[in-house]
TIPAVEX-387034 format. One record per atom (N, C-alpha, C): x, y, z. Coordinates in steps of 0.2 Angstrom, whole numbers, padded with zeros to 4 digits, always signed. Layout:
XYZ
...
***
This chain:
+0024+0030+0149
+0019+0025+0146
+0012+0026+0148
+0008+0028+0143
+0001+0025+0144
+0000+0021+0148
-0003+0021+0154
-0006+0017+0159
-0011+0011+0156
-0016+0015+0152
-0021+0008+0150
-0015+0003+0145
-0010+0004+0143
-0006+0001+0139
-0002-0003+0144
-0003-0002+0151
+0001-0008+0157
-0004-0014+0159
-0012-0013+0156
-0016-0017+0158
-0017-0022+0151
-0012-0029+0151
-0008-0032+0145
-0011-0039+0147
-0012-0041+0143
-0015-0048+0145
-0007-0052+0147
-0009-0057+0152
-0003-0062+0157
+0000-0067+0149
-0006-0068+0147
-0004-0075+0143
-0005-0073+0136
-0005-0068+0130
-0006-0066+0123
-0010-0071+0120
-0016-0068+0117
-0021-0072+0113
-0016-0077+0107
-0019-0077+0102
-0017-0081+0095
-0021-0077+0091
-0016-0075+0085
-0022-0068+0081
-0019-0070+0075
-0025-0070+0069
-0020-0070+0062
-0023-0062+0059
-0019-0059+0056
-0021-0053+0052
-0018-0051+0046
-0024-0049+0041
-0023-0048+0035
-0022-0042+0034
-0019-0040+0031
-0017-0032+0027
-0018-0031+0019
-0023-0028+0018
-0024-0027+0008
-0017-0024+0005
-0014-0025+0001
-0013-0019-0003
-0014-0017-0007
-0012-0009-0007
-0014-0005-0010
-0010-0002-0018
-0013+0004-0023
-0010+0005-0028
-0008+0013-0024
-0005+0016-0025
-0003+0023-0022
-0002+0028-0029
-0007+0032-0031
-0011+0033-0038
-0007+0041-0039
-0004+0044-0034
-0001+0051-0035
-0002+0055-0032
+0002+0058-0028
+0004+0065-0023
-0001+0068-0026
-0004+0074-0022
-0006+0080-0024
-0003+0085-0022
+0002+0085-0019
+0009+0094-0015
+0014+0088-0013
+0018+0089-0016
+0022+0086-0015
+0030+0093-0009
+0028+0100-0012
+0032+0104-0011
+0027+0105-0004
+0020+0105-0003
+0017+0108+0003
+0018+0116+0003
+0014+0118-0006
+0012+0123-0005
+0007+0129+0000
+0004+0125+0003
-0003+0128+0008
+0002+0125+0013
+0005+0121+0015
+0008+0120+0021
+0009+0112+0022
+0004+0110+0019
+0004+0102+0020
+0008+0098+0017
+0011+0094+0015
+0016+0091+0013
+0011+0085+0008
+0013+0083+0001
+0010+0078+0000
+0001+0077-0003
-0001+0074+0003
-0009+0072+0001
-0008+0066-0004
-0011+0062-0005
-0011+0057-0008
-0018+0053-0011
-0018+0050-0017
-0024+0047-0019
-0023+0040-0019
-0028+0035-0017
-0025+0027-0019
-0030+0022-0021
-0032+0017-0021
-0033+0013-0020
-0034+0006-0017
-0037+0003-0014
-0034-0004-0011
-0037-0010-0015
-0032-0012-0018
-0036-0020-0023
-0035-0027-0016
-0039-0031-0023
-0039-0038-0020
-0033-0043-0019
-0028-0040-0023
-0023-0046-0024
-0017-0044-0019
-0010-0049-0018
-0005-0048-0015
-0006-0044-0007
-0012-0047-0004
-0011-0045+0001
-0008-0048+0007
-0004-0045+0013
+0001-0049+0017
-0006-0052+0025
-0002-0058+0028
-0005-0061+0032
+0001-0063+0038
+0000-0061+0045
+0005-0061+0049
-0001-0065+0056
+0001-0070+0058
+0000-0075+0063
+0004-0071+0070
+0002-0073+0076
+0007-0071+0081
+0003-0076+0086
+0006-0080+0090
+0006-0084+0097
+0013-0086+0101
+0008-0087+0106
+0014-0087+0113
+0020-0091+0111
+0025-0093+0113
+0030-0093+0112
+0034-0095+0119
+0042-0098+0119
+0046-0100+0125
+0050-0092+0124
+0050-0092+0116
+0055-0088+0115
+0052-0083+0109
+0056-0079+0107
+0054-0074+0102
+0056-0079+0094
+0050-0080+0091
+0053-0080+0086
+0050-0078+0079
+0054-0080+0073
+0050-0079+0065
+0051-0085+0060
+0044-0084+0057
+0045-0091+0053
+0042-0087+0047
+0046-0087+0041
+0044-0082+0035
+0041-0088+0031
+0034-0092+0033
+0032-0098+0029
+0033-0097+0021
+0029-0092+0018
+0030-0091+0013
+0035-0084+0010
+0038-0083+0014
+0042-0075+0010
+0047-0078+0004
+0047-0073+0000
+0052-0074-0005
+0058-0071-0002
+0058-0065+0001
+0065-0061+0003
+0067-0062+0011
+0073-0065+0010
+0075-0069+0016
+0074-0062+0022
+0075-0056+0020
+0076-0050+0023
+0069-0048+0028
+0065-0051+0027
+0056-0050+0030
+0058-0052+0036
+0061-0060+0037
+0062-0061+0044
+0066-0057+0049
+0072-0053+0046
+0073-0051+0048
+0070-0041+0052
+0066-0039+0045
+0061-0036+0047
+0056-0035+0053
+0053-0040+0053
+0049-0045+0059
+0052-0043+0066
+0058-0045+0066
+0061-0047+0071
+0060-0040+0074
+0063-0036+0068
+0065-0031+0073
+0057-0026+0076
+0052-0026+0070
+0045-0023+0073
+0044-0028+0079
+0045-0035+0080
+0041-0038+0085
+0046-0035+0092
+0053-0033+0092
+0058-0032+0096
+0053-0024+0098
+0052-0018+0093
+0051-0011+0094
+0044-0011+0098
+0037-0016+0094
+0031-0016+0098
+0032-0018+0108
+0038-0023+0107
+0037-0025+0114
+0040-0021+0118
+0044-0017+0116
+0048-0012+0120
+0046-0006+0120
+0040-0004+0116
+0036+0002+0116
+0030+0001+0121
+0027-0004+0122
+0022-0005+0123
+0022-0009+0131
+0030-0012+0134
+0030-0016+0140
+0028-0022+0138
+0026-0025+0133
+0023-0033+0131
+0026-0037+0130
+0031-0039+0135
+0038-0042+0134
+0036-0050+0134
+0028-0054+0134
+0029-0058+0133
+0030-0064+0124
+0035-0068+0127
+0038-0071+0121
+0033-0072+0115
+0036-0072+0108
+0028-0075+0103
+0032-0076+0099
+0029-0081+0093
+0030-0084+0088
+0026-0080+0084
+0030-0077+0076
+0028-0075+0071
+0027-0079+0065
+0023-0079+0063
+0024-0084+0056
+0020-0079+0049
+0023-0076+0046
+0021-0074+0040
+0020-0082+0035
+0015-0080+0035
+0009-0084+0029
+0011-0083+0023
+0009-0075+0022
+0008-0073+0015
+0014-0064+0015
+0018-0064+0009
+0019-0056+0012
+0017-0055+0001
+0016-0049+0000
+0017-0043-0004
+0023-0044-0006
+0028-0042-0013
+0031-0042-0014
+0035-0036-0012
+0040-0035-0011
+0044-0028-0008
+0046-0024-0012
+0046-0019-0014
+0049-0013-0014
+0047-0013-0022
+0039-0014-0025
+0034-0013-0030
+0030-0009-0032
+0029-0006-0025
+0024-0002-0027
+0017-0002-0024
+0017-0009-0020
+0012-0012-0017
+0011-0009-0010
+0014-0006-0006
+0014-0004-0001
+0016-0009+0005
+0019-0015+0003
+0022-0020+0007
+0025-0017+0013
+0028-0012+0013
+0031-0015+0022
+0027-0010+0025
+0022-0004+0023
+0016-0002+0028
+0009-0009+0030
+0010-0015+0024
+0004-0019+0026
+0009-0024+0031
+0015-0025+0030
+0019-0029+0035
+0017-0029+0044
+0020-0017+0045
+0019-0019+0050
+0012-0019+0054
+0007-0016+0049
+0000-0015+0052
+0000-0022+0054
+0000-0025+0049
-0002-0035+0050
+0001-0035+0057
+0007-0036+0058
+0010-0036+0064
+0007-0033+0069
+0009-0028+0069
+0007-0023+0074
-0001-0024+0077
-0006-0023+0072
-0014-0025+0074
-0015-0035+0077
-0009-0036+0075
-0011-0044+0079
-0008-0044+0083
-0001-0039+0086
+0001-0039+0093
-0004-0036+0098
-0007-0030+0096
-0011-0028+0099
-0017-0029+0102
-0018-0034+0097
-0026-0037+0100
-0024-0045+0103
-0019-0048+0102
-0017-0053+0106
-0015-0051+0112
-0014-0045+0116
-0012-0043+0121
-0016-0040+0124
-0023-0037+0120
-0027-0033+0124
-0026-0027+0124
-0019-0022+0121
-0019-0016+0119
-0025-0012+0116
-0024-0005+0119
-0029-0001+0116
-0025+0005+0110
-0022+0001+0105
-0019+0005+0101
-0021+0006+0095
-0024+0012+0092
-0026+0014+0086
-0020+0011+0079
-0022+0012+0072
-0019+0009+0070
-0013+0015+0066
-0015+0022+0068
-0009+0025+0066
-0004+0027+0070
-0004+0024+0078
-0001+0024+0080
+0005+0018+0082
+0001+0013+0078
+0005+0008+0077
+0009+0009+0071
+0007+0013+0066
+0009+0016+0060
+0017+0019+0062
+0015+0022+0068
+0020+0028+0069
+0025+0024+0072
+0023+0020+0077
+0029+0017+0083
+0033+0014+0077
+0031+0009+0070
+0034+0006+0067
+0038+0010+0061
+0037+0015+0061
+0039+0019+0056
+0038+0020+0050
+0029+0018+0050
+0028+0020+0043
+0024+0024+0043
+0020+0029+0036
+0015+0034+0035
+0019+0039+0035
+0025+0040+0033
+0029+0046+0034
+0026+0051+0028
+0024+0048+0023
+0023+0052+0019
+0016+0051+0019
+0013+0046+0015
+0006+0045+0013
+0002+0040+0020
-0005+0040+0020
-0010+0040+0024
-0013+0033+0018
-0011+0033+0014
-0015+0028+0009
-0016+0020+0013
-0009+0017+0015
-0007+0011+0016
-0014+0010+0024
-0012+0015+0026
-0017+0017+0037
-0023+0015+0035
-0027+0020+0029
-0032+0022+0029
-0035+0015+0024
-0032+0011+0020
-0034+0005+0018
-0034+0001+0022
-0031-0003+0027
-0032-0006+0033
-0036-0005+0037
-0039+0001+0036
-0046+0002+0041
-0052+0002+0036
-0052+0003+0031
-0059+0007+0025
-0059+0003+0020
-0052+0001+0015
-0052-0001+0009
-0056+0003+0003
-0057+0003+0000
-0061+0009-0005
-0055+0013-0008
-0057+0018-0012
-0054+0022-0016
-0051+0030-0010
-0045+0031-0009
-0045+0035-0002
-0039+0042-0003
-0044+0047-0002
-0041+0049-0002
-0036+0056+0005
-0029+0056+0007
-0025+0059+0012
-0025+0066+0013
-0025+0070+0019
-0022+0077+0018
-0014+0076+0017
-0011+0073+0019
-0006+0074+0019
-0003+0073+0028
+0005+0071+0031
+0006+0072+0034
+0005+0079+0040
+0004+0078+0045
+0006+0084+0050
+0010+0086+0051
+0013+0092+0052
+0019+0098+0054
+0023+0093+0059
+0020+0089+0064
+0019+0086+0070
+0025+0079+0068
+0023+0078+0063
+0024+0071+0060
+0019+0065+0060
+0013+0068+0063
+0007+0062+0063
+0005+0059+0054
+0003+0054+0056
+0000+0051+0049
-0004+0053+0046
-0005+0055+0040
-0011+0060+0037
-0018+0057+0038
-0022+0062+0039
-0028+0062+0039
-0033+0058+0033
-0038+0057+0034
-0041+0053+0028
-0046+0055+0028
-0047+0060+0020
-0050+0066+0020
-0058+0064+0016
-0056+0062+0011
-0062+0055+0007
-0060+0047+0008
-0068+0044+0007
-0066+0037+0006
-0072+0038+0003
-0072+0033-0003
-0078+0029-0011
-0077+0023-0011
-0084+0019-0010
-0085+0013-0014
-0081+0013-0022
-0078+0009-0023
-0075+0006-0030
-0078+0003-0033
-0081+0004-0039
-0086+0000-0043
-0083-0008-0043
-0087-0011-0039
-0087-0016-0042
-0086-0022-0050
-0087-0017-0054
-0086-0020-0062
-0081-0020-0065
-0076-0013-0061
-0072-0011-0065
-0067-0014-0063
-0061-0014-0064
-0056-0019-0067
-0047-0017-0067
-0042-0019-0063
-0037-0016-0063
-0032-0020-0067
-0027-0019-0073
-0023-0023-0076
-0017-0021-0072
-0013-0027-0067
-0005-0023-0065
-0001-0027-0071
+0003-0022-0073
+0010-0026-0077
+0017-0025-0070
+0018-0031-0069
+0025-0031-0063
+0031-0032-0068
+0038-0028-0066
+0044-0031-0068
+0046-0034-0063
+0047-0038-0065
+0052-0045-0058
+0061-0044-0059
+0063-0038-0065
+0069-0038-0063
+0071-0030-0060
+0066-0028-0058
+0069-0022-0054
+0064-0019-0051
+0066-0014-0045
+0064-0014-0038
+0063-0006-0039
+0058-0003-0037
+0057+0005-0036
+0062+0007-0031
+0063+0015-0030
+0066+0019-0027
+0063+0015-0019
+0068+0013-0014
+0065+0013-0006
+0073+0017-0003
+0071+0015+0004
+0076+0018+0009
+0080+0023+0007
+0085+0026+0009
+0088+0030+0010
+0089+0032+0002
+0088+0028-0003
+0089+0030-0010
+0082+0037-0013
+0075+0034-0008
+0072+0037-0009
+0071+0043-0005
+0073+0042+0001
+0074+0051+0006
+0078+0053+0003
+0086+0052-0001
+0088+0058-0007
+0086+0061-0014
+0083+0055-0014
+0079+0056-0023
+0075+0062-0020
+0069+0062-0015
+0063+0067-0014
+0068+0074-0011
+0074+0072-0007
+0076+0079-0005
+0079+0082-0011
+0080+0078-0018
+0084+0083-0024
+0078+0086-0029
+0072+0084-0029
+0066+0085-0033
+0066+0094-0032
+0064+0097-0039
+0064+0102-0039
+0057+0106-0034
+0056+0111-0033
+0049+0113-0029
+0044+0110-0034
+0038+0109-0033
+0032+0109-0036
+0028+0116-0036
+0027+0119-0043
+0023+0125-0043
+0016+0123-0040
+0014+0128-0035
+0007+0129-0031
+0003+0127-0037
+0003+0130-0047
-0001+0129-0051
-0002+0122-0050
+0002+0121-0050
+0002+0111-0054
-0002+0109-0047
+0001+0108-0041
-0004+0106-0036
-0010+0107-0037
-0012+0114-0038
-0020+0116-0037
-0025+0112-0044
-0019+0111-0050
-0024+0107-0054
-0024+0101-0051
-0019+0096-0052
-0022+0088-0049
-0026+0089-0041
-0027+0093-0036
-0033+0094-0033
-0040+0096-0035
-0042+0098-0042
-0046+0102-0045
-0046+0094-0050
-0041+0091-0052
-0042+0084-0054
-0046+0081-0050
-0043+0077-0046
-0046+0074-0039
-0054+0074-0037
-0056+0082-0033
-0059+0085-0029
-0066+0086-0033
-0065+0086-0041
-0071+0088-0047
-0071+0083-0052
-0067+0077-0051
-0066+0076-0060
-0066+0066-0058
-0063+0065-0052
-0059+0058-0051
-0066+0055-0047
-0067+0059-0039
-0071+0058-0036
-0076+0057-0037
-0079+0061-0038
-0088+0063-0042
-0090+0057-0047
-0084+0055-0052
-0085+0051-0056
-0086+0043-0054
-0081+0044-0048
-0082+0036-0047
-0089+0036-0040
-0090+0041-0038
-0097+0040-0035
-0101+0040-0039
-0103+0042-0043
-0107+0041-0050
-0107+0034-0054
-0100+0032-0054
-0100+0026-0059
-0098+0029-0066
-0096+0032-0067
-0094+0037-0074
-0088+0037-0075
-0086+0028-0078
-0080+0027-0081
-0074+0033-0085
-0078+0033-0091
-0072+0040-0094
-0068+0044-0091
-0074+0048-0085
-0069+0056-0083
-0065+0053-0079
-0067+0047-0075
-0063+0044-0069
-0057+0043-0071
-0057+0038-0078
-0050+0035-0083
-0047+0042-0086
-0049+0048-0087
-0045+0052-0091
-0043+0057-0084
-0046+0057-0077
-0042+0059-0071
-0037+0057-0068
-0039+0049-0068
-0033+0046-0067
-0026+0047-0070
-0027+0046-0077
-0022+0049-0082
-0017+0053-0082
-0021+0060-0079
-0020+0066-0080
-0015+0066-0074
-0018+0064-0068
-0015+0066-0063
-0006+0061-0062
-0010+0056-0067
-0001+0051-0067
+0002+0054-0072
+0001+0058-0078
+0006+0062-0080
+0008+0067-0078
+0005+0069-0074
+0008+0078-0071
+0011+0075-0066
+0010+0071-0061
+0016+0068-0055
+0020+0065-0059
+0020+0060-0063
+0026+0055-0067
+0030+0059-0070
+0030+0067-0073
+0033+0071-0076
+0037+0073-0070
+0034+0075-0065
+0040+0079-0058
+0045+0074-0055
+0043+0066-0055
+0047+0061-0055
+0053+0059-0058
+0052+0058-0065
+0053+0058-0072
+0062+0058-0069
+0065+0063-0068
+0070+0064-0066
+0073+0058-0060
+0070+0058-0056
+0072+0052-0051
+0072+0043-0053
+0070+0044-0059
+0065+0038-0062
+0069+0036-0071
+0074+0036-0074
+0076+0035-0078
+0074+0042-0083
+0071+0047-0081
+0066+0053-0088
+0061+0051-0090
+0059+0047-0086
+0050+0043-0087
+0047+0044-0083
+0038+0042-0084
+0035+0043-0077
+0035+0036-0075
+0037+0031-0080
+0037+0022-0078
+0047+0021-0072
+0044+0017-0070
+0052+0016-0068
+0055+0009-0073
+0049+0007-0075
+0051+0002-0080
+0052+0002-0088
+0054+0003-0092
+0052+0004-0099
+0051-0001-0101
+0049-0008-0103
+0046-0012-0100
+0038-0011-0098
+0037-0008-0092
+0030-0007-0092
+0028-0001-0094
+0032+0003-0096
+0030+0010-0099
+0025+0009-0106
+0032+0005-0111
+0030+0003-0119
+0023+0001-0117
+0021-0005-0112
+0015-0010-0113
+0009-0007-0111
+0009-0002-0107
+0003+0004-0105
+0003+0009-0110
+0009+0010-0111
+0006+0014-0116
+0003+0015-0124
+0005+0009-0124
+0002+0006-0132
-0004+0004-0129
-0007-0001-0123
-0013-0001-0121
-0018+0005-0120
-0015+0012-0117
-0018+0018-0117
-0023+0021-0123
-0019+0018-0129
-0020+0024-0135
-0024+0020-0139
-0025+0012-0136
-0032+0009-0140
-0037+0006-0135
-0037+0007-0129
-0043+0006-0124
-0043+0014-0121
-0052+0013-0116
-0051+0017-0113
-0049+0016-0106
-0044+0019-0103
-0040+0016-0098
-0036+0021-0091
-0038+0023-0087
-0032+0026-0083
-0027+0022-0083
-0021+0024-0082
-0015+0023-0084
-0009+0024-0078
-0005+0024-0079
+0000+0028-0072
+0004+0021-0067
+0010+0023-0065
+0013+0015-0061
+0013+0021-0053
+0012+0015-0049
+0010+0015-0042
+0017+0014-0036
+0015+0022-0034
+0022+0024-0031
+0030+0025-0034
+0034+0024-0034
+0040+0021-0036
+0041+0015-0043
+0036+0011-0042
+0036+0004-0046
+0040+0002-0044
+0042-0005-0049
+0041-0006-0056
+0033-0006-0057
+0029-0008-0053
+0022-0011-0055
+0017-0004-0059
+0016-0004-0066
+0011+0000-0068
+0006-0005-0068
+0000+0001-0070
-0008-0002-0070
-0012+0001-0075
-0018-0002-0078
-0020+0001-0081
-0029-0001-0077
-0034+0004-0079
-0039+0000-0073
-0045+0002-0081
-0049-0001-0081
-0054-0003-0086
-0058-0005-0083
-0066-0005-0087
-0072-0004-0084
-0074-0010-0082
-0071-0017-0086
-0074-0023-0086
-0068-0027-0085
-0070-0032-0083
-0067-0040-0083
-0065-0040-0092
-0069-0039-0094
-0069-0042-0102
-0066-0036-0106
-0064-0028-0103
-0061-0026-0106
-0053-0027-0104
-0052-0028-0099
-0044-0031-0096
-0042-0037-0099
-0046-0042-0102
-0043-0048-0105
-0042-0047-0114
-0047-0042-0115
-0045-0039-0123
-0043-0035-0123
-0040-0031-0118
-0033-0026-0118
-0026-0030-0121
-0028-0035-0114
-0020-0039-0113
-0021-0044-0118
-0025-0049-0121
-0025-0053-0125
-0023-0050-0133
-0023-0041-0133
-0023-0039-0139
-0015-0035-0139
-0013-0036-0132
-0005-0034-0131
-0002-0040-0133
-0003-0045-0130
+0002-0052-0131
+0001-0053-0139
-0005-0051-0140
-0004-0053-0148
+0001-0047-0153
+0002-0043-0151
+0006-0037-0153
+0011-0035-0152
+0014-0042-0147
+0023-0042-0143
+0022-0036-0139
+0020-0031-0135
+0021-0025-0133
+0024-0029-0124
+0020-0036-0123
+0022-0038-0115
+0030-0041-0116
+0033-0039-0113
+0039-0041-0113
+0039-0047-0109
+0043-0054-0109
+0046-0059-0105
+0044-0056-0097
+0048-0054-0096
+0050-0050-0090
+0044-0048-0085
+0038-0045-0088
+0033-0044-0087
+0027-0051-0085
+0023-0046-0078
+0017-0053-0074
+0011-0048-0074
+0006-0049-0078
+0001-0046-0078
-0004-0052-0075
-0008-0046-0070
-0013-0049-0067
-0019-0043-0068
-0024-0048-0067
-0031-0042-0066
-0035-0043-0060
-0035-0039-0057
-0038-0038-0050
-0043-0033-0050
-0047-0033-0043
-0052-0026-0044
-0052-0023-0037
-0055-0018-0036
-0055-0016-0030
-0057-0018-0025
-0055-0016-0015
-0056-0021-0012
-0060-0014-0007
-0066-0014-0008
-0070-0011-0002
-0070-0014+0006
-0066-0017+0008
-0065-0020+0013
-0058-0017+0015
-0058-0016+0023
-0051-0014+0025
-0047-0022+0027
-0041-0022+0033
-0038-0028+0034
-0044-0032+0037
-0043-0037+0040
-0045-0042+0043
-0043-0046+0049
-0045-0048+0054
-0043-0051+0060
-0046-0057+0063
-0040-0061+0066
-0044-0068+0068
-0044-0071+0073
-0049-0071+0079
-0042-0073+0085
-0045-0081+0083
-0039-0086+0085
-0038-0091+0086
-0039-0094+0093
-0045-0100+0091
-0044-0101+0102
-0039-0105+0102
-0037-0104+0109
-0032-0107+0111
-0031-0112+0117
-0026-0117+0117
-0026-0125+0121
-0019-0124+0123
-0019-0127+0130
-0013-0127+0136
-0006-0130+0131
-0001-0129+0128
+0001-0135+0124
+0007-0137+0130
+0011-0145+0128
+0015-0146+0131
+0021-0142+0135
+0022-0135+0132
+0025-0132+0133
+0025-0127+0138
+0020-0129+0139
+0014-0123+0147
+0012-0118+0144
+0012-0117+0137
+0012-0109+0134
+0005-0111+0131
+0001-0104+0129
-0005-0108+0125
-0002-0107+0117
-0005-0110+0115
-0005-0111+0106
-0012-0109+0101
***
């Protein structure tokens, strides 16, 4: 054990902390042609971000004030069990999710779970833990650096890719996100992307990835996505983004019903959107959640005002419009008072 990791506060502060989520825009090596596994492009918006509280306590506990999936709590449980036993901070605490992310959407819900967690246990005890190493005790960042590197930057971010080693990738770009521009998600609420063990078979059956194809969505990315959105230069941005959600959603396609959407459903709705605005396009991670990101407030409302009038949004379908979040998470300590129970609160 890390020595300065024994120098633990007697009595655990009271923290609340927030975690953005993020959109997860597309691998760049998925095969780890050059040797690096993956690499990843993202973004971190405003909307469905998770909120995790932590104080002292008689005993260990969780309160999922707001979770929709009775499953968080028990999630909770177990990172609140792994942090204390990683780290010797054995004293008692109370959890309360506030706020969580929907699960297994595309939103990056259970990397913003345990950062939330994790960064509130750590500073409520005085821990000198960086946040991918909190990433790592909890078992997330396996593959993408998106979820780490939004929590600390927010902005538009982009990964090398995981280490040999198994460390969390490196975070090789981070851009300001224009302000004006404008993110359309279309959610299905009746189906959940590829997670767990469904998804470590899905990626181990994926064909190799030709070095070609990796070196163009890098040559995308690195000349065409980038440059653009430091610039302010909507088009090449929305015709990169595109680009690189069709050459990844095509290598998917297979694990994903023969689509690059996991939803057909949100496939139709973007894609009739695609072919009469100007739009990056592409669904985030796994899905169901596709996006489409447009220049203005006012061109997302007469996308979507011009989809409902053309039936293209299905029932099933929660369109919302968000913009990006140049801001990483957030942290609060709470003061605290002796309460009845000798603990502080």
């Amino acid at each position: 054990m890390n020595q300065r990791l024994r120098q633990i506060a007697a009595v655990p502060a009271r923290v609340v902390a927030q975690a953005p989520a993020r959109l997860h825009l597309g691998f760049l090596d998925p095969s780890a042609s050059l040797g690096r596994h993956f690499a990843s492009l993202g973004l971190v918006i405003d909307e469905f971000g998770t909120c995790v509280e932590v104080q002292p306590a008689s005993v260990n506990e969780v309160d999922t004030v707001d979770a929709r999936d009775a499953g968080l709590g028990e999630r909770l449980g177990w990172m609140l069990a792994r942090l204390q036993g990683e780290t010797g901070a054995g004293h008692p605490l109370r959890v309360i999710l506030h706020r969580a992310a929907p699960a297994h959407c595309g939103l990056g819900s259970g990397t913003q779970l345990a950062l939330a967690l994790g960064r509130a246990f750590a500073d409520a005890h005085g821990l000198a833990l960086d946040n991918r190493g909190l990433a790592a005790m909890l078992g997330r960042g396996e593959r993408s650096g998106i979820g780490i590197a939004g929590f600390e930057h927010g902005g538009l971010l982009l990964d090398g890719g995981p280490g040999a080693d198994g460390r969390p990738a490196p975070l090789l770009a981070r851009v300001e996100f224009p302000g004006e521009w404008r993110v359309i998600l279309l959610m299905d609420e009746t189906l959940a992307g590829l997670h767990g063990g469904a998804e470590r078979r899905a990626m181990a059956e994926l064909a190799p990835f030709a070095p070609q194809r990796a070196a163009a969505l890098c040559h995308q990315v690195l000349m065409k996505i980038l440059p653009a959105v430091i610039e302010q230069e909507f088009e090449p941005f929305a015709e990169g983004v595109s680009e690189v959600q069709r050459e990844i959603g095509a290598y998917f396609a297979d694990a994903q019903g023969g689509s690059m959407f996991t939803s057909p459903a949100v496939g139709r709705a973007l894609n009739w959107i695609g072919e009469r605005f100007s739009a990056g396009i592409g669904q985030s991670s796994w899905g169901p959640t596709g996006f489409a990101i447009v220049e203005s407030e006012a061109s997302a409302r007469q996308a979507l005002d011009a989809a409902r009038a053309a039936g293209v949004l299905a029932d099933e379908l929660q369109a919302r419009v968000t913009g990006g979040r140049n801001r990483g998470g957030e942290r609060e300590f709470v003061p605290t008072t002796v309460g009845a129970r000798g603990y502080r609160r």
